[in-house]
DRENSE-439648 format. One record per residue (C-alpha): residue in one letter; x, y, z. Coordinates in steps of 0.1 Angstrom, whole numbers, plus 2048, in hexadecimal, padded with zeros to 3 digits. Each point is the difference from the previous one (the first is absolute). Example, Ala and Ser with C-alpha at 12.3 -4.5 7.8 and 13.67 -1.06 7.14 Angstrom:
<atoms>
A87B7D384E
S80E8227F9
</atoms>
This chain:
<atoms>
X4555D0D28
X7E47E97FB
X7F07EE7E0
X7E27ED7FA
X8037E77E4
X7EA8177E8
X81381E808
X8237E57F6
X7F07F77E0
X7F88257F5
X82380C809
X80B7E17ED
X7F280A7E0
X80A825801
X8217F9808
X8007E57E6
X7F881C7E9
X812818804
X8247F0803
X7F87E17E7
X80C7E781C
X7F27E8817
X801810825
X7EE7E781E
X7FF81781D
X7F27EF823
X7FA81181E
X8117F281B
X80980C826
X81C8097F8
X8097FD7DC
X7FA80D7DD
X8097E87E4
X8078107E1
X7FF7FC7DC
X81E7E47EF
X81D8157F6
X80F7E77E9
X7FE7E07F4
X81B7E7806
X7F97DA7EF
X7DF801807
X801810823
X7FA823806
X81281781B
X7E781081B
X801819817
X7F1803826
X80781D817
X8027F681F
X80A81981E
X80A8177E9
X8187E97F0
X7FB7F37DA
X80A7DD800
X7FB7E77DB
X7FE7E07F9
X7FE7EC7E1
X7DE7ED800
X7FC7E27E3
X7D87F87FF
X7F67DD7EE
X7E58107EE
X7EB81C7F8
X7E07F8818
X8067FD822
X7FA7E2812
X80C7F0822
X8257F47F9
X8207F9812
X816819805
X824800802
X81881E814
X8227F87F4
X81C81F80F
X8208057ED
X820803817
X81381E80E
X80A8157E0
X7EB7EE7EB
X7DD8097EE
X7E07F67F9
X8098017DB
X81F7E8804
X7E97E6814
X7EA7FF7E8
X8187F57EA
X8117E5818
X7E67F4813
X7E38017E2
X7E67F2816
X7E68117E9
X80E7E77E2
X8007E181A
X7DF80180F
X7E98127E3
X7DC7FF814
X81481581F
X7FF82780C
X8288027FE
X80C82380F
X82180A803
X80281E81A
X81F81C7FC
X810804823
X80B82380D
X82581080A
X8097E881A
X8207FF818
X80F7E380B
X8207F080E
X80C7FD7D8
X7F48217F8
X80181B81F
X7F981B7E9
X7DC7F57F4
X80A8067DA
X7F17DE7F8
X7D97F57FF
X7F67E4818
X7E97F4819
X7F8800829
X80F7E080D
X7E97FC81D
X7DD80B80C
X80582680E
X81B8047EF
X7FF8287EE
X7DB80580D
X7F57DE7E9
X7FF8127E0
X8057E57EC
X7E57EC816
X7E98197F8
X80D8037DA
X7F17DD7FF
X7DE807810
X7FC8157E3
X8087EE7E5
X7E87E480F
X7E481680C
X80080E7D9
X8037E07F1
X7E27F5816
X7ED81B7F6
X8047F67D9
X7F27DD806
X8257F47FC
X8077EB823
X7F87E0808
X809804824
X8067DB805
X81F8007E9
X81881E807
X8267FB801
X81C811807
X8247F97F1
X8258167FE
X8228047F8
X81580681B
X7F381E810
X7DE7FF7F1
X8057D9813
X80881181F
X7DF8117FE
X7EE7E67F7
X8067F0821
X7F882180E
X7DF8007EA
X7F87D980F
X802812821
X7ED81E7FC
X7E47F17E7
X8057D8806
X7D87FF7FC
X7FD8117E0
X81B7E47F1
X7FE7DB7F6
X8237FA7FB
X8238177F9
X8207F97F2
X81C81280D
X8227FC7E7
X82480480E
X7F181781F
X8027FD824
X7E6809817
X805818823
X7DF7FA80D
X7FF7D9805
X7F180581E
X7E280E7F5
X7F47E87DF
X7E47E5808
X7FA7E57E9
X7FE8067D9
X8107E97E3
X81B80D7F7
X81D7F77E6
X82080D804
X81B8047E3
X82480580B
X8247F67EE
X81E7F5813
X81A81B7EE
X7EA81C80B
X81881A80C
X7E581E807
X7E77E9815
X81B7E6811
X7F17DA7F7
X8037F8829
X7E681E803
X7ED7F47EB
X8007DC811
X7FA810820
X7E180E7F5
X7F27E47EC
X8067EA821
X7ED817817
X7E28027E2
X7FB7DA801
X800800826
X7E88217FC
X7EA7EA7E8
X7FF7DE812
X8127EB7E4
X8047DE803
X8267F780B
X8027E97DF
X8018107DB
X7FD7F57DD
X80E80D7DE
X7E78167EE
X81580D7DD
X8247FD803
X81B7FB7E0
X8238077FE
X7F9823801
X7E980481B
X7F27E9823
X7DE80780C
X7F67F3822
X7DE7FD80B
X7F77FC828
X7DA7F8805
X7ED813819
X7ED7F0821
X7EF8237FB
X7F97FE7DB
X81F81B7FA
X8197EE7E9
X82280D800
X8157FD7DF
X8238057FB
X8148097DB
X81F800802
X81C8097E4
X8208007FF
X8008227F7
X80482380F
X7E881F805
X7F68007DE
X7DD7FA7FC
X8037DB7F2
X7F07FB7DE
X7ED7E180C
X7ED81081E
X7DE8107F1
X7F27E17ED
X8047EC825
X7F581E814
X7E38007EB
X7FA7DD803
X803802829
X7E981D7FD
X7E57F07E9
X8007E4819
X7F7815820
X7DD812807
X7F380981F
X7E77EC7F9
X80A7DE802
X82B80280A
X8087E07EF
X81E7EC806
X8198047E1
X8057E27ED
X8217F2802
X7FB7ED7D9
X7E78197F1
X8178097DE
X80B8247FD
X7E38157EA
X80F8237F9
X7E18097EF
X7D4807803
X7FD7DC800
X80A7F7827
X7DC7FD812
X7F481381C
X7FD7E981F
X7DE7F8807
X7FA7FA82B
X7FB7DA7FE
X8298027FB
X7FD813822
X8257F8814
X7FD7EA817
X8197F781F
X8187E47F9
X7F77E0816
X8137FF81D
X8047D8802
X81F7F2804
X8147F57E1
X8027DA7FB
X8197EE816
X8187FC7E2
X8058277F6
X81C813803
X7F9823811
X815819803
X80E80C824
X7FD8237F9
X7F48167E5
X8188027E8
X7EF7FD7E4
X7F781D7E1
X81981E801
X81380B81F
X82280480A
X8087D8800
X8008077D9
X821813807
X81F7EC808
X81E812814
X8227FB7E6
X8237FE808
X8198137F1
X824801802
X80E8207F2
X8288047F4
X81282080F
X81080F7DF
X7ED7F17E4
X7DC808814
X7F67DC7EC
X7E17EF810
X7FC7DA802
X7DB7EF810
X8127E8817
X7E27F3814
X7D5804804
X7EA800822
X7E07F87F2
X7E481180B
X80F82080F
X8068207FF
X811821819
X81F7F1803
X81E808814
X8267F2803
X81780381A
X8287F0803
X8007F1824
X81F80381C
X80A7DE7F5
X7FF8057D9
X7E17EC7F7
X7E281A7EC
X7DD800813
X7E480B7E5
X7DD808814
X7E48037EA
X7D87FD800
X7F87E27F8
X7DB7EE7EC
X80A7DE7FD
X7E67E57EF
X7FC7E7814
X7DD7E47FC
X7F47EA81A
X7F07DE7F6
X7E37F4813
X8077DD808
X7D67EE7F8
X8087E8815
X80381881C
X7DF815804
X80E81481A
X81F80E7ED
X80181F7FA
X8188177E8
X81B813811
X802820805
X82080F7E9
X80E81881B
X81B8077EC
X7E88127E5
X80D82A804
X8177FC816
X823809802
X8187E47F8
X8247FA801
X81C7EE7EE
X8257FE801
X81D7FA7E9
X8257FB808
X8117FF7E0
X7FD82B7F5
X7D97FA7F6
X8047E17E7
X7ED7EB80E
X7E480781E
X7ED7EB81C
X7DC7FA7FF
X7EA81A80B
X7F47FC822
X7E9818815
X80F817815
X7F47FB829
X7F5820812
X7FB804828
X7F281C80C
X7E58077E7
X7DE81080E
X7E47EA7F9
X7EE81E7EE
X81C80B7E8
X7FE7F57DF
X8227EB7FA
X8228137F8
X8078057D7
X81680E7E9
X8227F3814
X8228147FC
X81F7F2811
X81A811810
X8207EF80D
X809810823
X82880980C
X7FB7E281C
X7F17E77E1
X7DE7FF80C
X7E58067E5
X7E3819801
X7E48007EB
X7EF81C7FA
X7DC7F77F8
X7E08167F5
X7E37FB81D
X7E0809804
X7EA801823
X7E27F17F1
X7F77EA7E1
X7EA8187EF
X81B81F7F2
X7DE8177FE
X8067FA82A
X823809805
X81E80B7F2
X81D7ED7F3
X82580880E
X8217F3800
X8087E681D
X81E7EB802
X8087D8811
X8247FA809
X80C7DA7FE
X8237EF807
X7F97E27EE
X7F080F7E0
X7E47ED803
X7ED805825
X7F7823800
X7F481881F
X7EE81C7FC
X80B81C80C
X7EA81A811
X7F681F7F4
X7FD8117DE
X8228057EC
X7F581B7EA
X7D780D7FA
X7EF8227EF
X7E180B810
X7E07F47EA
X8167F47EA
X80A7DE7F3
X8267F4803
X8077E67EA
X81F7E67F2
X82081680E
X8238027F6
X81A7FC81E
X825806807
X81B80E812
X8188197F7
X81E80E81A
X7EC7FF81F
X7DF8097F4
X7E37E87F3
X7EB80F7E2
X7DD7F17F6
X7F08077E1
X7DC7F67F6
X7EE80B7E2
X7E18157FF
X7DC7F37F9
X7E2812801
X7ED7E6818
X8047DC808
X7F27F27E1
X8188187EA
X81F7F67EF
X81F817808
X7FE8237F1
X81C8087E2
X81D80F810
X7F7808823
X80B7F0820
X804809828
X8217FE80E
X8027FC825
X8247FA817
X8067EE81F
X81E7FC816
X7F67DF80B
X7EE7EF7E3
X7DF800815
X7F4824805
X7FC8107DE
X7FD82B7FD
X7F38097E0
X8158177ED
X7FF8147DF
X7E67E97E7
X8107F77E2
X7F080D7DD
X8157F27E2
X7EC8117E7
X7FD7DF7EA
X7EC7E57F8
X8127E8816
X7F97EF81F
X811800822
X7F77DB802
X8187EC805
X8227F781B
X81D81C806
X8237F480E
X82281280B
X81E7FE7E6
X81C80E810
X7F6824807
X7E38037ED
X7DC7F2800
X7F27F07E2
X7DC7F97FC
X7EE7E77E4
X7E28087F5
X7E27F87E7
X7FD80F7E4
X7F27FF7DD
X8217F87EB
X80D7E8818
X815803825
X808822806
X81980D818
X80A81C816
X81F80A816
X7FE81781C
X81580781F
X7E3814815
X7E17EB7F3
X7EF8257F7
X8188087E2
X7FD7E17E7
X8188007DE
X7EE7EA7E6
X8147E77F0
X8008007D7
X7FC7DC7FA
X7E77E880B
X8017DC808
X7F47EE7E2
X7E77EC81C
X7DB7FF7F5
X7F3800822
X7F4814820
X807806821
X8237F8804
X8167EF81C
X8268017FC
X81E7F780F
X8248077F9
X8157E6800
X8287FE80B
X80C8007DD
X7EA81B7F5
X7E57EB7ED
X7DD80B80C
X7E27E5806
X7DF8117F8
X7DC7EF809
X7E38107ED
X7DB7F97FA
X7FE7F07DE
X7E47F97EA
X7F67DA7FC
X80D7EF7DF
X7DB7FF7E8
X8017DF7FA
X8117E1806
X8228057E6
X800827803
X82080F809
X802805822
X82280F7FE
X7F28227F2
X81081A80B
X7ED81A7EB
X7F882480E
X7E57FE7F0
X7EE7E4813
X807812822
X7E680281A
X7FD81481D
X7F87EE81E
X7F780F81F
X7ED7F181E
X7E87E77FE
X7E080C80D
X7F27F9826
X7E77F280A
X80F7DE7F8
</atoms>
């Protein structure tokens, strides 16, 4: 049905009338918006049908008359509500001359929540016949029609899985936004986004939306938007670090990060707001580094004489440092890989030693005693530019994400530098092995089994398990052929040993490359060689912990390490399907562990650690509660 504005205005006033409320209704292709049902702080709840289904949405207008303004589209997460967002996120209250809506998300199944009990969002564009897409046309198109919409500033922000759709949203409507900001979300179709600011907020204890993800997604968005390779502090205190990356394609990236966990942190709306009110599509300024934070009207809009412009690409002067390799910001060098040497009765843990600037560790106890730890490795290394020598030039760190190696022959008191681990055989297309698990062979050889992928670019190919054998432990050769793959999907970071006669390989599930490991589900595959790997019964724990981490044989039984959110948990099994979880945890606040047993029964366990804060913090936390979970860090490098 069709209505002219007179025809509106009539049926306005009747209705008006007759029910003693306010009631817009717009015509729209395929949408009627009805009357506000309640009122909620100033916002009220309103109604579209759209394909037969009602959907709501709180809707906060500045004033009475309409007139252009900027609108914000914040999504609660999966289980949440529009009424509990408006609460946490109170955009409305932060940004008082904005359209602030807060849309209510429909029955929605996901790997947490099979049944669909819980209301959420699409996660990428297709995805249930783009309801939610089209729940979002709506809102707009009436808003529009209202006067409401200043079309050069629209934004889209959410929680978890209202953040996953808001990367769906900057791929189906990138045009109709000037900037989003995702919070402690991962994105599936990576692939597909173009360039559009963008501020990410993520906290390293998440244990929903793994941190690594998270990492891995805000990596790919900076490449996706062109940033510039150095970054500069934008709002950080003790409670909070915000990056900013400057755009070549007037896209700035920004980074929050807490120390939190999936909890939508307190701090996040007044800087979202702030990122937002600096963005139109307009003029895409570049973000000032020094501007002070303004959580209130007074921040200015940007007028397009502050247009962003690309950084000069003259050299430095001859006497600045420059980094090797970009390993600046947030990224997996701001993880360190911690040793631990556990007793066998008392379970106590004791930090014994640090590889700085690591993470996806693993251990092994070599034919002649000494321990071999293998680990990726980000090292910070700065080359000086010698003035006097024009033609100098900074060397390349080829060290930088790359597996390294270091030794120790006293039980894993003391260690060897790292140094980088030498492969032959490599294709000159493959991106270059990662995530490294050692196995010690029955003739003392060492394998290594190593995640590989064909091409650079994971949206390309496939990741799978590969493996590079080495007599010395430190030359390896690859060896050909795939170890252990799943058709279309991505095998990442195994678990590998041997028990009786029979080799079992474990590796956790993800839902794509860029994924961390999904809670309690893992392949199992078994070999009778170590090389060719059949993939058996998958494993389904029915928890919230992760098959990430090393397994190894004790006496007739395999035990497996894994990553979990109260510290190392383990598991003992003697056919690698049937798993008995043990009742205590190590007290180790860290992720993806390495371990190896040693001759009088102590265990030395490598895990990804979080970084001390500051100089003086503890770096000998142990806590659960700072645990990360670390998984792969993302290709292309």
């Amino acid at each position: 049905m069709t209505f002219h504005r007179s025809t509106l205005q009539r049926l306005h006033i009747i209705l008006t009338c007759l029910a003693s409320v306010l009631i817009n209704v717009h015509a729209l292709a395929h949408d009627l918006a009805h009357a506000p049902l309640e009122t909620s702080a100033g916002g009220v709840t309103q109604t579209w049908t759209i394909g037969g289904v009602e959907r709501t949405a709180i809707v906060h207008r500045p004033r009475e008359k309409p007139s252009a303004s900027p609108v914000i589209l914040a999504f609660h997460g999966h289980g949440g509500s529009a009424r509990n967002v408006e609460r946490s996120m109170h955009f409305h209250s932060e940004w008082a001359d904005a359209v602030v809506v807060y849309p209510q998300g429909l029955l929605t199944k996901s790997a947490r929540d099979p049944q669909g009990t819980r209301s959420g969002w699409q996660n990428r564009v297709g995805e249930f016949e783009d309801r939610d897409v089209a729940f979002v046309d709506a809102i707009m198109a009436s808003l529009r029609a209202q006067g409401w919409v200043d079309d050069t500033r629209v934004y889209a922000t959410g929680h978890s899985n209202g953040g996953g759709f808001t990367y769906a949203l900057w791929c189906a409507r990138s045009s109709m936004l000037a900037a989003v900001a995702p919070v402690a979300a991962g994105s599936i179709d990576l692939a597909k986004l173009t360039p559009l600011p963008c501020m990410h907020v993520a906290s390293r204890g998440d244990e929903i939306v793994l941190f690594a993800r998270q990492e891995r997604v805000m990596t790919a968005v900076r490449r996706i938007n062109q940033c510039e390779t150095e970054s500069s502090a934008w709002a950080s205190d003790a409670s909070k670090q915000c990056t900013l990356w400057e755009s070549k394609v007037a896209a700035p990236f920004i980074a929050m990060i807490t120390d939190g966990g999936h909890a939508y942190p307190a701090a996040a709306p007044a800087l979202i707001t702030r990122f937002f009110k600096s963005q139109s599509k307009v003029a895409k300024a570049t973000v000032s580094a020094t501007e002070p934070i303004i959580a209130d009207d007074a921040a200015p809009s940007i007028a397009p004489s502050q247009e962003a412009k690309p950084q000069s690409t003259s050299p430095s002067p001859p006497t600045a440092k420059r980094p090797r390799q970009n390993g600046n910001g947030n990224g997996p060098w701001n993880n360190d890989v911690g040793v631990f040497r556990v007793t066998d009765q008392t379970q106590k843990v004791t930090r014994v030693h640090s590889f700085e600037r690591a993470g996806v560790a693993s251990v092994a106890r070599l034919a002649n005693g000494e321990l071999l730890a293998a680990f990726q490795w980000f090292p910070d290394s700065l080359a000086v530019v010698d003035g006097s020598n024009e033609s100098a030039k900074p060397a390349v760190n080829d060290a930088f994400d790359k597996i390294a190696l270091s030794r120790s022959t006293d039980g894993g008191a003391s260690w060897s530098a790292p140094s980088s681990a030498i492969f032959t055989g490599l294709t000159s297309t493959e991106q270059h092995p990662f995530d490294p698990t050692l196995v010690v062979l029955d003739d003392g050889r060492i394998r290594l089994y190593i995640t590989r992928n064909e091409s650079h670019d994971f949206s390309r190919s496939t990741p799978s398990i590969g493996s590079a054998i080495s007599s010395d432990g430190a030359t390896f050769a690859i060896e050909p052929g795939v170890r252990f793959a799943v058709a279309n999907e991505p095998v990442i970071d195994c678990a590998v040993t041997k028990l009786a006669n029979v080799w079992h390989l474990i590796s956790p599930k993800q839902l794509d490359s860029r994924s961390g490991p999904l809670a309690g589900k893992a392949y199992h595959a078994t070999s009778s060689d170590g090389l060719i790997f059949t993939r058996g019964e998958d494993i389904d724990s029915k928890n919230n912990d992760r098959w990430l981490g090393a397994m190894v044989t004790v006496g007739d039984e395999m035990r497996f390490f894994g990553t979990g959110d109260r510290g190392v948990w383990s598991a003992r099994s003697r056919d690698g399907v049937t798993w008995t979880i043990d009742a205590t945890r190590l007290t180790i606040g860290g992720a993806d562990p390495g371990v190896v047993i040693l001759p009088s029964g102590e265990m030395i366990v490598v895990a990804t650690v979080m970084k001390p804060r500051a100089q003086g913090a503890n770096s000998r936390d142990n806590s659960p509660r700072r645990a990360i979970n670390q998984s792969p860090p993302l290709a292309p490098r």
